[in-house]
C-alpha positions in Angstrom: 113.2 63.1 95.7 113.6 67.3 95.4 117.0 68.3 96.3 117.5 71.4 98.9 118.3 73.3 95.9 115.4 72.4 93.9 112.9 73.6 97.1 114.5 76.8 97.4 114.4 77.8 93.7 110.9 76.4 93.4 110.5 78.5 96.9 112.0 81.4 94.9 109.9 81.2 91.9 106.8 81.1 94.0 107.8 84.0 95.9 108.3 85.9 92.8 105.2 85.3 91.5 103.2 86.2 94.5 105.3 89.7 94.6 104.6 90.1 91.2 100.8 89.6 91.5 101.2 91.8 94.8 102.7 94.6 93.5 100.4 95.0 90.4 97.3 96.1 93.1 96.6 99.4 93.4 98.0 100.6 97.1 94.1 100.7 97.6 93.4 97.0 96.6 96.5 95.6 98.6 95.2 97.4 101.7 91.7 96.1 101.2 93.1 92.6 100.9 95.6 93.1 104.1 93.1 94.8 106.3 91.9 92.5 109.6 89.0 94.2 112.0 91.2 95.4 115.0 94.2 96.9 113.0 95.0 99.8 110.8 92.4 101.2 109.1 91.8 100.9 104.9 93.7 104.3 104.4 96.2 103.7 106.5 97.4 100.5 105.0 97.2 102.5 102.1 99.3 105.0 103.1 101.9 102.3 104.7 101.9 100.5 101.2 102.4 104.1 99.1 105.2 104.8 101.5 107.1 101.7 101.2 106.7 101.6 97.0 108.0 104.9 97.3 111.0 104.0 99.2 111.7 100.8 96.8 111.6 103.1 93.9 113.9 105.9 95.6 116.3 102.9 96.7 116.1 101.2 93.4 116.8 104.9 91.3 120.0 105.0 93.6 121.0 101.5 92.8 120.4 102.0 89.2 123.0 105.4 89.3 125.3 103.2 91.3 125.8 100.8 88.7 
């Protein structure tokens, strides 16, 4: 039987992977692959996802000078 511990780091691991996979799409493929008919447009998404990268990196620079 999988211990608590054992499902979370396998839970972990998984999660990694798909961020990993995510993050290597273009802002323009992610948005493609998140758009549903109804919600933000293409370009939008696009925009949202360009924003947010841009953030982790700023955040993550900071971090790094931190340390």
């Amino acid at each position: 039987m999988t211990t608590r511990d054992q499902a979370l780091a396998a839970a972990g691991r998984i999660l990694a992977e798909a961020r990993t996979r995510r993050d290597a799409l273009s802002p323009l493929e992610a948005a493609r692959l998140a758009h549903e008919p109804g919600g933000p447009s293409i370009e939008e998404l696009a925009e949202r996802i360009r924003s947010a990268r841009q953030r982790a990196a700023r955040a993550a620079t900071r971090s790094n000078r931190a340390a």
